[in-house]
Every structure is written in structure tokens, then in C-alpha cells.
Backbone as numpy.savetxt, mean C-alpha at the origin, in Angstrom:
# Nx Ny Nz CAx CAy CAz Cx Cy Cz
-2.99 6.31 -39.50 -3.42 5.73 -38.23 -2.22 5.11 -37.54
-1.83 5.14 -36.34 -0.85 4.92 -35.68 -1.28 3.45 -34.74
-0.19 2.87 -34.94 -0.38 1.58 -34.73 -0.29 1.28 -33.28
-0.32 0.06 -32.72 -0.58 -0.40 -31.30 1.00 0.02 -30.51
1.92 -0.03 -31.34 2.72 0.41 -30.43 3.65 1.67 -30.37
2.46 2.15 -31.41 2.98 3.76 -30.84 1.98 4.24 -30.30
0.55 3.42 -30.06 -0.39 4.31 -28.90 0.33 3.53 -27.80
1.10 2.78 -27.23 2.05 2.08 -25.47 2.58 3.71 -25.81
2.31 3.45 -24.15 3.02 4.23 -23.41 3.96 4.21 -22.35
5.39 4.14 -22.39 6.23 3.75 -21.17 6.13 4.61 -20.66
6.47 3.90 -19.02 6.34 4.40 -17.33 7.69 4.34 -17.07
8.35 5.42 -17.27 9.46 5.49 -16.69 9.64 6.09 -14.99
10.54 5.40 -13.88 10.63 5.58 -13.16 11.46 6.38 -12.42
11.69 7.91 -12.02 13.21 7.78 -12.16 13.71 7.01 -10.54
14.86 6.91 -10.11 16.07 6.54 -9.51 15.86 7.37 -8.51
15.36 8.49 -8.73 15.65 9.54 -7.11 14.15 9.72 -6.76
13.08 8.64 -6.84 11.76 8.93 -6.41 11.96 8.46 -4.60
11.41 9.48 -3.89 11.53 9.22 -2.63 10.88 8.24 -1.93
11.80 7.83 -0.92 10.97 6.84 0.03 10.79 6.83 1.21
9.58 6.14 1.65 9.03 6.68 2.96 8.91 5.66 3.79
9.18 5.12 5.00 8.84 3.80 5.68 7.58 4.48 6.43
6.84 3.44 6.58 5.18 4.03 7.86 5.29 2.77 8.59
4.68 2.85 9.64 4.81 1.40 10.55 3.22 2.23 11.10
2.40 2.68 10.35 1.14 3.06 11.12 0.50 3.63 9.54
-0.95 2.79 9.43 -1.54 3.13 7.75 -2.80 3.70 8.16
-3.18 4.86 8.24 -5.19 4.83 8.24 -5.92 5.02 6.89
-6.84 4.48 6.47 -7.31 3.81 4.97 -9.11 5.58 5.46
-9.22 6.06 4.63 -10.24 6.44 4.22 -11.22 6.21 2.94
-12.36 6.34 3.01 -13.19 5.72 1.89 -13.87 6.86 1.29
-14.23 7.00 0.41 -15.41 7.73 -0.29 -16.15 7.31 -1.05
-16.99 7.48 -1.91 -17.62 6.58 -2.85 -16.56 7.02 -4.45
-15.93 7.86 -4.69 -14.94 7.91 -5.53 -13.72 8.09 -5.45
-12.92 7.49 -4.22 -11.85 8.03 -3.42 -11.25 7.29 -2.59
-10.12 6.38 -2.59 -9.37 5.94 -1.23 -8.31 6.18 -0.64
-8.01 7.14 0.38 -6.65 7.94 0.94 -6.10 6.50 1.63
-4.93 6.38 1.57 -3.92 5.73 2.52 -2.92 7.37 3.06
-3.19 6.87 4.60 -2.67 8.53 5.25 -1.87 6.94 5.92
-0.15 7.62 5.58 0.98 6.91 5.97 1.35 7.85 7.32
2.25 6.96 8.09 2.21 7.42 9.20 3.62 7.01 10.06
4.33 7.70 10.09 5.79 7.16 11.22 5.75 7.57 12.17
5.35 6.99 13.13 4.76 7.24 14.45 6.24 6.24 15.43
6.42 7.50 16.51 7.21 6.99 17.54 7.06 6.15 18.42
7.48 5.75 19.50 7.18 5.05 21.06 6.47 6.36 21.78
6.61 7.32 21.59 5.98 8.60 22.63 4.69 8.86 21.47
4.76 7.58 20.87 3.17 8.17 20.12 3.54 9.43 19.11
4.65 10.02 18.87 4.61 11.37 17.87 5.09 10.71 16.41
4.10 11.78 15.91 4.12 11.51 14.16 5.21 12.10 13.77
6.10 11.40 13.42 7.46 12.03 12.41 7.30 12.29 11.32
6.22 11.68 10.64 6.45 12.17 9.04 4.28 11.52 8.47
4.59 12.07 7.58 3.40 11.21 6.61 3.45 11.78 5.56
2.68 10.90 4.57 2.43 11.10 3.25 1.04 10.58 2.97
0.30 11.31 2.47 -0.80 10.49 1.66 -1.19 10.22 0.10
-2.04 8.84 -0.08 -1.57 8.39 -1.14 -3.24 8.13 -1.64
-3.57 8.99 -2.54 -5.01 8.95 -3.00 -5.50 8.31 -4.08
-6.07 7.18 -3.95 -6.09 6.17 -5.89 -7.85 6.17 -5.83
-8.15 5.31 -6.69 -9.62 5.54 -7.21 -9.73 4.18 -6.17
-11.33 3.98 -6.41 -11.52 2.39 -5.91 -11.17 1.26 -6.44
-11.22 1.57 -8.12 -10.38 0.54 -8.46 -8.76 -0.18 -8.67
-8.65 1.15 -8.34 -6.81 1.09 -7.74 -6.59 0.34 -6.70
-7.31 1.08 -5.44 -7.36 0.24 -4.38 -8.01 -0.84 -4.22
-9.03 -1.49 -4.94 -9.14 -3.01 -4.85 -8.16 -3.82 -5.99
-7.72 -3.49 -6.61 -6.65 -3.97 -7.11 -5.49 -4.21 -6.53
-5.31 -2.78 -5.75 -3.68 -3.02 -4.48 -4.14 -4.21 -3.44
-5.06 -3.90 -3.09 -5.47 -5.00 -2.20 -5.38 -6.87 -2.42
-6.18 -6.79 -3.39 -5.66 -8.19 -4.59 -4.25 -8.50 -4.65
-3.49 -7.73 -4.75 -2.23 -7.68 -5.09 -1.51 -8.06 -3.99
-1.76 -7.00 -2.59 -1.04 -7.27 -1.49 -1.35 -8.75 -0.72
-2.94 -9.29 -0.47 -2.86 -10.73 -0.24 -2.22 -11.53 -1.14
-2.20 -11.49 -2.25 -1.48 -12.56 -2.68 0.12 -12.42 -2.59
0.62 -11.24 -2.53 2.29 -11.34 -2.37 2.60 -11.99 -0.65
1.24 -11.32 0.38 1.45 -12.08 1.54 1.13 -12.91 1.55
0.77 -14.17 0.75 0.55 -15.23 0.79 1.74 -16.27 0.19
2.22 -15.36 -0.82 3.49 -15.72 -1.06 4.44 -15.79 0.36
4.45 -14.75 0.64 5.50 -14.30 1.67 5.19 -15.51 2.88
4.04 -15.56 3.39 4.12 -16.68 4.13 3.55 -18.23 3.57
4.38 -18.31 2.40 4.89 -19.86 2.27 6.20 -19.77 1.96
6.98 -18.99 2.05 8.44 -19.41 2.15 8.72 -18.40 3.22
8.55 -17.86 4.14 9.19 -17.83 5.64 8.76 -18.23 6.47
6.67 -18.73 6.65 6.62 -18.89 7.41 5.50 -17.68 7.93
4.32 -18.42 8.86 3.38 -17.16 9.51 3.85 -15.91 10.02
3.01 -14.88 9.60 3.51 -13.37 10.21 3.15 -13.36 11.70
3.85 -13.50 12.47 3.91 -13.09 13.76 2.97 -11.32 14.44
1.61 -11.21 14.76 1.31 -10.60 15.17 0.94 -10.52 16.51
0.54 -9.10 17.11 -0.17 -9.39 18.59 -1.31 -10.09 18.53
-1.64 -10.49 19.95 -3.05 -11.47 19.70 -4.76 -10.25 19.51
-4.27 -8.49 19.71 -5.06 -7.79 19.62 -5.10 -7.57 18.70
-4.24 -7.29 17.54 -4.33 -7.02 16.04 -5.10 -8.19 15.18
-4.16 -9.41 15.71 -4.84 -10.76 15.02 -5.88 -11.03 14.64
-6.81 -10.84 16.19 -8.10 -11.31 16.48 -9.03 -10.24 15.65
-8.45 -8.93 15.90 -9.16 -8.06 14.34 -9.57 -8.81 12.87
-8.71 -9.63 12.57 -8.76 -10.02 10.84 -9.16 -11.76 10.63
-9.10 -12.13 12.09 -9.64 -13.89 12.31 -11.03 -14.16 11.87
């Protein structure tokens, strides 16, 4: 019987995994399914690039968990995120 740490399994990462900036996210739902469709969108409105990124629901309520609290981090040591007052009033 093989013990606890030869059932771990390391996550190796490599060094040349690509990266993508989006400044535009649209979230889809399913009942077993959540797409994040990334999006680099111009000033003339054109899509330069995307990627989509498909996790279970419990992935994505976990990322979610994850991301308020690092922005909550984030704004106690810089300071409130500066948004428009149309985006804002979305999440108030």
C-alpha cells in the first residue's frame, strides 16, 4: 500500500505557459459549467484576441472567494478601486 506521499501529486508549472491580458470578461453559466470568454477589445470596439477558460461550478465559486478577498486585500493597502459611476452603480 502506498503511502500519503506517494499518492501527492505535484503541479508543475512550466516557465513558457502563455499569457494573455483581457480588459473585457463575459462569464457564462450552465448548471455544470462556467466559461470566462476573455476578451482584448480596442477603442474601435475590435476584438484582438480571446481565450476561454471553462472550470466546474465549484472552481468558479472558489475563484470567486478567492478574487474578493485578494481585492480586499488590494484595497487596504492602495486604497479604493477607482471605477465609472456606470459600472459602480452595477455592484452597489
Amino acid at each position: 500500500m502506498a503511502n500519503k506521499k506517494d499518492q501527492e501529486q505535484s503541479l508543475e508549472i512550466q516557465a513558457t505557459a502563455p499569457e494573455f491580458y483581457t480588459n473585457a470578461v463575459m462569464i457564462f453559466v450552465s448548471a455544470f459549467e462556467v466559461e470566462l470568454q476573455n476578451q482584448l477589445v480596442d477603442s474601435q470596439k475590435n476584438v484582438k484576441g480571446a481565450i476561454n477558460i471553462h472550470m466546474s461550478p465549484q472552481t468558479a465559486w472558489t475563484l470567486a472567494k478567492e478574487l474578493n478577498r485578494q481585492m480586499d486585500n488590494y484595497e487596504k493597502a492602495y486604497g479604493p478601486i477607482s471605477l465609472p459611476a456606470d459600472i459602480k452603480k452595477r455592484y452597489d
